[in-house]
N, C-alpha and C positions, 0 to 999 in steps of 0.2 A: 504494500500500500504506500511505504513511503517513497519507493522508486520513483511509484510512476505519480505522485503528487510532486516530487523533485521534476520530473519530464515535464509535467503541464505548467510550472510554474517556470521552465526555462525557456520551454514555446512561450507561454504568456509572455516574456521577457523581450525573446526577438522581434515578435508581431508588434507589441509598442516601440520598441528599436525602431523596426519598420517605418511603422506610420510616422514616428516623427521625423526618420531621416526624408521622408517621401514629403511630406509637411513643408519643412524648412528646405528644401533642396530647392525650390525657385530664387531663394532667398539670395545662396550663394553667386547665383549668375543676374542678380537685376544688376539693371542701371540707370543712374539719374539724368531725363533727357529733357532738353527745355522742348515743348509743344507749341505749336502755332496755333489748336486750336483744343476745344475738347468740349465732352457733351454736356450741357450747363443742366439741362431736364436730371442729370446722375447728382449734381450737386446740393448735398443735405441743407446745406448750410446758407449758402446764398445763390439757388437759381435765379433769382431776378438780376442778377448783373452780367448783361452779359459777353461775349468775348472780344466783342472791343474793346469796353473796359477794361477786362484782365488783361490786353495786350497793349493799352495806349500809355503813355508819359512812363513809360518804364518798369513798370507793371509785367508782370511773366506767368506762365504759367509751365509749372515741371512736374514730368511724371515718372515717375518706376515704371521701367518695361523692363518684361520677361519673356522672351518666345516671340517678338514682337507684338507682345501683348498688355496693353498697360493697364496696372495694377493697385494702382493709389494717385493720386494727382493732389498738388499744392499748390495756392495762388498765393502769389507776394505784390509786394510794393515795395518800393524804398526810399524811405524817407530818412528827416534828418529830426523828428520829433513824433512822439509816442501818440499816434490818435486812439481818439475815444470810441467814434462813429464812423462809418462809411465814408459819412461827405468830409469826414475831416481828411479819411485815406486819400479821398480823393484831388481833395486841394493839395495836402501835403506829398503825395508823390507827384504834384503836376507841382510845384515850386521846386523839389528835389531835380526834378527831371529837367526843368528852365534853367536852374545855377549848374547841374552836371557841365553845360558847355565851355563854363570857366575853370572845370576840374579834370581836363581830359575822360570826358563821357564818363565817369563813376557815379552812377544816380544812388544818393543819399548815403549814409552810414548804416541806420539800419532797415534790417528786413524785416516785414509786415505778414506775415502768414495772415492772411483773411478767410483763407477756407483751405480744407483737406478731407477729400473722404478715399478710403479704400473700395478696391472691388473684388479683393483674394483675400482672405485672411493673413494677418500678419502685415498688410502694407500699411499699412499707417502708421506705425511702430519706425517701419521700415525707411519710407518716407522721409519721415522727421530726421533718423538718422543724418541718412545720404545727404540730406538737405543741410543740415549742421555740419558735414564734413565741406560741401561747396563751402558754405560762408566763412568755414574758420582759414581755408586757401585763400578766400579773397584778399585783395590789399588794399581795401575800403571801408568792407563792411565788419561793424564790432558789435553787434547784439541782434541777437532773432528774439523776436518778442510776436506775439500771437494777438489779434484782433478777434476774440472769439465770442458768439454767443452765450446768454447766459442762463446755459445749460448746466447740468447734472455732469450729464457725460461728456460735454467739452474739458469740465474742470478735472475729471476722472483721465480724462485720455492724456492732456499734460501733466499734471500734477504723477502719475503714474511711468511718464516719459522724460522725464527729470526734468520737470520746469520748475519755475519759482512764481507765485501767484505777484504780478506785479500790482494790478490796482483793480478793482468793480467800480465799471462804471454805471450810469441808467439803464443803457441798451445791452453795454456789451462789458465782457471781462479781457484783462491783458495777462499773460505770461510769459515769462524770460527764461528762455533758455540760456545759458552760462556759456560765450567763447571761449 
């Protein structure tokens, strides 16, 4: 009896081995690509803006691909001051993006995440990562700070991804991630 309880509990063993190597195994081969466009109807967070916006005054939009399949998407800004609301993202990466031209094109200091949803499990985790690795190479930008909803699970999802609660505002909450 105790054999074959030793046998099933070492199958049990590999089958989770399994799944998790088969789980994270996209993980290993993504990569962070800036997108021209993407489907705003997918976005949790702010479908009403849309990809003009996330592409005008400096504004981007980056995604995790796997398989040339993308797997999580991020919308930034960059600014040179912490907004509260939407329209302030909006003024203040269109003043960042106006002065870039006397700073050899580097629009603002920092990044603005305003939205991020996954579409694989594990990409938003992942996301965030890749995205904190571009900004810590950059030689301009010195803080990612999040314009997020004020939700439950936005504060769960940073707070959990090693952010720092920077402020609550009316509409919305900020958090800093650490360069």
């Amino acid at each position: 009896m105790n054999k074959i309880k030793r046998k099933l509990n070492i199958f049990k063993k590999r089958n989770i081995d399994k799944k998790i190597d088969n789980f994270f195994s996209w993980v290993k081969g993504a990569e962070l690509v800036e997108l021209k466009s993407c489907n705003i109807a997918e976005d949790p967070v702010r479908p009403e803006l849309d990809v003009i916006f996330r592409r005008s005054y400096g504004r981007k939009i980056f995604g995790v691909k796997y398989n040339k399949e993308i797997c999580a998407i991020m919308c930034f800004g960059f600014t040179d001051e912490v907004p509260k609301t939407v329209k302030e993202l909006d003024l203040m990466t269109r003043d960042a993006y106006l002065k870039s031209a006397q700073r050899d094109q580097n629009i603002g200091k920092i990044a603005i995440a305003y939205t991020v949803w996954s579409k694989k499990r594990g990409g938003g985790k992942l996301i965030v990562k890749e995205v904190f690795k571009m900004i810590k190479k950059s030689n301009h930008l010195n803080r990612l700070i999040t314009l997020s909803p004020l939700t439950e699970m936005a504060r769960k999802f940073h707070l959990n991804n090693g952010a720092k609660e920077l402020q609550v505002n009316e509409e919305t909450q900020n958090f800093e991630y650490k360069i």
